[in-house]
N, C-alpha and C positions, 0 to 999 in steps of 0.2 A: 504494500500500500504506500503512498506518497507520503512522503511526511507532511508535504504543505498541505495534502487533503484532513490527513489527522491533527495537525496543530491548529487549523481552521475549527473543527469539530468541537476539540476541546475546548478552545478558544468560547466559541459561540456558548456553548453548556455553563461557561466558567462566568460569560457577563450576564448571562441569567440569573443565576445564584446571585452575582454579587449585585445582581436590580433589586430582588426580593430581600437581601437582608442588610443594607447598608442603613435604614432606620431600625434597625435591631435594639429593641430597649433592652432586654436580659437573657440572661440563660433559661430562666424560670419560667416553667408554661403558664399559656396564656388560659382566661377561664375560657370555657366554650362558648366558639363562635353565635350568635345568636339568630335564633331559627325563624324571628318574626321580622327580618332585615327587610324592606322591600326590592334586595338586589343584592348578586353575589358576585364574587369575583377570585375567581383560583387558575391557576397555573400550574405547569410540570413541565420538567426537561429531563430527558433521557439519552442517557452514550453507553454506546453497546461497543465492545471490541471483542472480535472472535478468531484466531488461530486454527487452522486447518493444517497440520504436516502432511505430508506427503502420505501415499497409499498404493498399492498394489493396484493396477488394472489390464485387464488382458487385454482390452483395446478402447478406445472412447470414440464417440460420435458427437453430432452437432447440440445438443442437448446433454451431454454429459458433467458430473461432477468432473473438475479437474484430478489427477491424479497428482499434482502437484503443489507441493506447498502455499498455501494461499494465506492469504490478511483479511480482513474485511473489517468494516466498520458503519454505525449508523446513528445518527442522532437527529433527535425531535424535540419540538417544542411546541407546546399547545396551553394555548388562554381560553379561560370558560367566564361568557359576559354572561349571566343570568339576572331576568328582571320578574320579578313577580306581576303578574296583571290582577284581572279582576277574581272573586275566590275561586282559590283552587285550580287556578292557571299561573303559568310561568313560562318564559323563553328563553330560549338556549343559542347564544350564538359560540362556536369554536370555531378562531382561525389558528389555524396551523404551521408550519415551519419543517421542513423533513431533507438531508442530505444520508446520504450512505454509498459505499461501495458494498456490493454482496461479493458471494462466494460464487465464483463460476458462474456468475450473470443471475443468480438466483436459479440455478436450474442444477438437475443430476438428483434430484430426490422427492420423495412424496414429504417427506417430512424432513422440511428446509431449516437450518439452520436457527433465524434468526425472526420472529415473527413481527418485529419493526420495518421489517425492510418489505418494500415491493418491487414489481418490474418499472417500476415509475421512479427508483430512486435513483441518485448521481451524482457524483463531486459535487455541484453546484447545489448551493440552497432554494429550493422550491418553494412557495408559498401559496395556501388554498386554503376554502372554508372548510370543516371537514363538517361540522354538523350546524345547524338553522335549523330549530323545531317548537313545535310549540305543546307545553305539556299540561294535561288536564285532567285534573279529579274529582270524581264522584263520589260523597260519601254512598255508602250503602246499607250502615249501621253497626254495631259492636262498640269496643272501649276506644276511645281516644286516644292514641299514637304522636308521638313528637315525633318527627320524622327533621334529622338531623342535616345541616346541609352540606354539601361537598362538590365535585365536580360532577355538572350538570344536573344539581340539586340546590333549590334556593333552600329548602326545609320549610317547618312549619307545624302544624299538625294535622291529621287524615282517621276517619274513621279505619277500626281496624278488616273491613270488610268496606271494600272500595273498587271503584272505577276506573282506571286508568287510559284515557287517548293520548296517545305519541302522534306528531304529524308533521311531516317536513321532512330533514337531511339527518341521517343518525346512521348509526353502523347496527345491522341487529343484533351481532355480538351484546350491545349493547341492553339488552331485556331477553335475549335468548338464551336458554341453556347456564341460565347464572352460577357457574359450577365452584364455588368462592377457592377452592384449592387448586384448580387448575384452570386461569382464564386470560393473565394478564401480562405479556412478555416485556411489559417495564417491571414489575414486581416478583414474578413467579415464574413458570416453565418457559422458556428460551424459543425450543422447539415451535413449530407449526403443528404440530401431533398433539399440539397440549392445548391451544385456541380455544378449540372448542371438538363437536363431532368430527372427525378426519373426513367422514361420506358424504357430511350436507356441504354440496358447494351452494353454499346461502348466498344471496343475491347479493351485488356489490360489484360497484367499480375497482380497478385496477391498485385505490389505495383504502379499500376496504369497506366503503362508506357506500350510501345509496338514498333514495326518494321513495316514500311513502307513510303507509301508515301500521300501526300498533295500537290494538285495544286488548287490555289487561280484564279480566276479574280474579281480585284477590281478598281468601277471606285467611283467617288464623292458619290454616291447618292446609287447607290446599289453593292450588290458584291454575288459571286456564288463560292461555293467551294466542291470540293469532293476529296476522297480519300481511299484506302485500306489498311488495315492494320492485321499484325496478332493475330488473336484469342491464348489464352492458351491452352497445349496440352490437359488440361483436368481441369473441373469448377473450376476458382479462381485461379490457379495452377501457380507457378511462370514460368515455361518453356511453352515457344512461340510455336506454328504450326508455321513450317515454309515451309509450303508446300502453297504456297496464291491462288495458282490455283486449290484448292479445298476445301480447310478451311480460311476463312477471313471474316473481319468485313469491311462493304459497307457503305458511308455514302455524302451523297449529302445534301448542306444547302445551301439557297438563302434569301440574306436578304433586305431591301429596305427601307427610308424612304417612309411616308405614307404623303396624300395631308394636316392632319392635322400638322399644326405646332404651337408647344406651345413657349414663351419666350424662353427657355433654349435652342429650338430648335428643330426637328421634330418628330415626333412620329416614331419609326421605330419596324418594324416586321421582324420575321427568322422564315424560315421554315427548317423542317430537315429529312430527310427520312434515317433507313440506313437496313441494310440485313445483316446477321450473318450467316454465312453456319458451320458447325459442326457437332462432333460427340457427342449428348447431348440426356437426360433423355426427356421422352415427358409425361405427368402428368396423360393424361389419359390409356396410355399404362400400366403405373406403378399400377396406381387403377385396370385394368382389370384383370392385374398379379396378382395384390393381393388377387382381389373376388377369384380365380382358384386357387389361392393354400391356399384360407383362413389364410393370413398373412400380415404382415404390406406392406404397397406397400414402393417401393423406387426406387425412376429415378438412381441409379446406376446401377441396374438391366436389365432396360428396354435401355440404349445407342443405338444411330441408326443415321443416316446422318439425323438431324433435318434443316430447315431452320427457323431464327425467323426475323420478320419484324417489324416497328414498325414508330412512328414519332414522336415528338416535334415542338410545336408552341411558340412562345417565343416574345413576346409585353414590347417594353419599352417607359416609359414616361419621357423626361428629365425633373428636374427642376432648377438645377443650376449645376455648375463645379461639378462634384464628388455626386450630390445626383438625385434620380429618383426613378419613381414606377417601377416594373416589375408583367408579368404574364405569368406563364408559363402552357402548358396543353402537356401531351406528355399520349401515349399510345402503349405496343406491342401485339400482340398479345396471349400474356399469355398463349401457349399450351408447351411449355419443359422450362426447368430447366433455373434459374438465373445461367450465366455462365461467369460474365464476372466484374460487379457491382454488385448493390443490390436486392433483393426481392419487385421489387414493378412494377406491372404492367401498372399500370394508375397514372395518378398523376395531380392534379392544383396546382400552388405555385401561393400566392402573396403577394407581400411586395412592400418595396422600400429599398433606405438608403438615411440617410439624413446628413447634418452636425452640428456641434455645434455653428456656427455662430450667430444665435438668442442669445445666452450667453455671447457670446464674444471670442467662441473658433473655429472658423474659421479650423484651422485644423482638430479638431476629428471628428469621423465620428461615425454612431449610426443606427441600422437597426432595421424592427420588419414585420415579416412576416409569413403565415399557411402553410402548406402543407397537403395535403388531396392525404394520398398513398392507393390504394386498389389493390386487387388480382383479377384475371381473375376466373371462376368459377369453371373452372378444379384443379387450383391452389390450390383454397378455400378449394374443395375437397379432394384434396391427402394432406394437411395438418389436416383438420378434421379427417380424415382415421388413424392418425397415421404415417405419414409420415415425412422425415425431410428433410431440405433443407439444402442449403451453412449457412446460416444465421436464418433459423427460423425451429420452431419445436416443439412446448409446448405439445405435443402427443396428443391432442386434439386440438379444437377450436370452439369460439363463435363467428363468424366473425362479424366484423363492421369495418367500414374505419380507419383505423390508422391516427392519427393527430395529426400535430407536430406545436407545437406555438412557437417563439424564438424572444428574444430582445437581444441584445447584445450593448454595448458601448466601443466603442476605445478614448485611451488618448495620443493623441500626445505627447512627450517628445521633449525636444530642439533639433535641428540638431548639431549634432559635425562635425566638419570639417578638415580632415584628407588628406593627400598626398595618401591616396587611396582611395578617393575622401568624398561626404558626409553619413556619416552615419545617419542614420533614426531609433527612434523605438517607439515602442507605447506599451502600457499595455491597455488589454481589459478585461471585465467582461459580463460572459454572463449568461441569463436564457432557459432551455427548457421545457413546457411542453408537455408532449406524451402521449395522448389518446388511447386507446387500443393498446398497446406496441407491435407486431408482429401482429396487425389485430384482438386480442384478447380481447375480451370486459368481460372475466371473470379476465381480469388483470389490473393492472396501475388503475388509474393515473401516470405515474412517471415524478420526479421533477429532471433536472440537474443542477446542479449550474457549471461554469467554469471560469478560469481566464489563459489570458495568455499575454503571451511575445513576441514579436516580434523586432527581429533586421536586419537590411539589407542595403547594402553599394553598 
């Protein structure tokens, strides 16, 4: 990697920090923020640095991880205006800030390194909205709830059985599959295997974000949510369909505690269903193309109104404030092209995170969890063919399940406390290893090492 690109990085991370706490009154935290403000205001910057050594390959293609030693790096920065309106609404503006070099162009794996980074990142600092929405509650009865504020939360309070409309620019990671131990690659798993389902390629532009809507009902004990939103004009592609009455992403999740209850609290499950309508590559149309004219197949070629369907199950086990197991199993149907997220059709995850408390360090936090990604067999197919995808492509293949292991530790840093309000950051170090790198068992082992930076007010 360049150094001018990483001393730039650094650089940018280091006068964010030093914007937020140059009116720094004390070391001593601050009381909590207050939840009846008529407007919020928080921020976050994050630098990721990730090490790649070199690795064994029996040969590479256009799409492939390098086998060679690599650097990469990525850093972000995002401001949350929030204004409260009339009761029980609020708006959300995030503009954003995003540079990074990936690993191998971001390509050679289902489960990519580094889940800050996109195909849209680059030495140069980029700037974009990433979310404009506007949020709204319905009481619907039960005990009264303080509902605390934070990023992309003014707070306040909400009945405990309530209403909830999303509507505008938001990421659905964002109210989807809310899995608290494994969701967020500034704070917790690194990996793209950890995001969220590996199956649902959930609807979203090129830097993860997207147009529409989300409607919630949630009571105590269980909550149901679904919503539409717009697909990209074309795989990966930063510009929206914005036509929803004929191209959009479907997605319905219900989730519930379960009758066992452990100490920390009860066992709870989420189901998720969702439906992609597009105009997308189908795998075996591309291979048929290809036997007929004796040529490499390729789902550019073959575009047609596909629908892809698909679902995620998602099991968490609490075991104290801030740490739990999780299990995740998600599956789509695997017959046209990754268009939206990543290359992986099937997927188990399971981990937990835990804290440092056993030590004496009560705030850090520390995960370690597998993901087991596979391809559907048409998939399998038009890749062994010769064929290339958004993200993979070694012009052959040896299939076998792609497996991604990952431990990572966060180090709490002291709170600063600042008249815009308290500042938070931590330094984390992570490991990954990846077992057949793109599905590819003539490839890898490959080892990641990472460390990064996190700050947020």
């Amino acid at each position: 990697m360049n150094a001018c690109r990483l001393f730039s990085s650094t650089l940018l991370c280091a006068l964010l920090v030093l914007a937020t706490t140059t009116r720094a009154q004390s070391q001593a935290a601050l009381a909590p923020e207050p939840a009846d403000s008529p407007y919020s205001l928080h921020a976050q910057s994050t630098w990721i640095w990730q090490a790649k050594p070199a690795f064994g390959a029996a040969y590479s293609g256009p799409n492939s991880l390098s086998p060679q030693d690599e650097r990469s790096y990525s850093f972000t920065a995002t401001a949350d205006l929030g204004l409260r309106l009339w009761g029980g609404a609020q708006i959300h503006l995030n503009p954003e800030a995003a540079q990074g070099v990936p690993l191998s162009r971001l390509t050679g794996a289902g489960g990519l390194s580094n889940g800050e980074l996109a195909r849209t990142s680059g030495p140069e600092v980029s700037s974009y909205r990433s979310r404009l929405f506007l949020l709204q509650r319905w009481n619907a009865g039960g005990e009264i709830e303080t509902l605390s504020p934070g990023f992309n939360e003014v707070g306040g309070t909400a009945s405990a059985k309530r209403w909830t409309l999303v509507l505008g620019t938001f990421s659905l990671l964002d109210y989807f599959d809310p899995n608290p131990y494994a969701k967020d690659p500034r704070s917790q798993f690194f990996n793209w295997s950890y995001l969220t389902h590996g199956a649902w390629d959930y609807a979203a532009d090129a830097r993860g974000y997207t147009n529409g809507f989300v409607l919630e009902y949630r009571s105590p004990t269980w909550a149901v949510r679904g919503g539409r939103t717009m697909l990209p004009v074309e795989s990966n592609g930063l510009t929206l369909d914005g036509n929803l009455g004929q191209h959009y992403g479907d997605q319905i999740e219900a989730e519930a505690d379960l009758p066992l209850r452990l100490p920390a609290g009860p066992l709870r499950a989420r189901m998720l269903v969702f439906r992609n309508q597009a105009v997308m590559g189908n795998y075996s149309d591309a291979l048929a193309m290809g036997s007929t004219l004796n040529a490499t197949p390729s789902v550019a070629l073959v575009r047609r109104e596909q629908t892809k369907t698909g679902w995620g199950f998602t099991l968490q086990a609490p075991l104290s404030e801030d740490a739990g197991l999780f299990l995740r199993l998600s599956r789509n149907n695997g017959e046209s092209e990754t268009y939206a997220f990543t290359e992986i059709d099937q997927q188990m995850a399971l981990g937990g995170q835990f804290t440092g408390a056993p030590w004496g360090r009560r705030a850090d936090r520390w995960g370690l969890a597998l993901a087991i990604n596979e391809l559907s067999a048409p998939h399998r197919a038009y890749l062994a063919a010769g064929g290339q995808g958004f993200f993979l492509g070694d012009g052959a293949l040896n299939y076998a399940p792609e497996r991604v292991l990952e431990t990572w530790y966060r180090f709490a840093l002291p709170d600063i406390a600042t008249r815009a309000g308290r500042v938070q950051s931590a330094v984390s170090l992570g490991w990954q290893h990846i077992t057949n790198p793109g599905y590819n068992q003539d490839r890898g082992p490959v080892q990641t090492y990472s460390m990064r930076w996190h700050t947020e007010f």
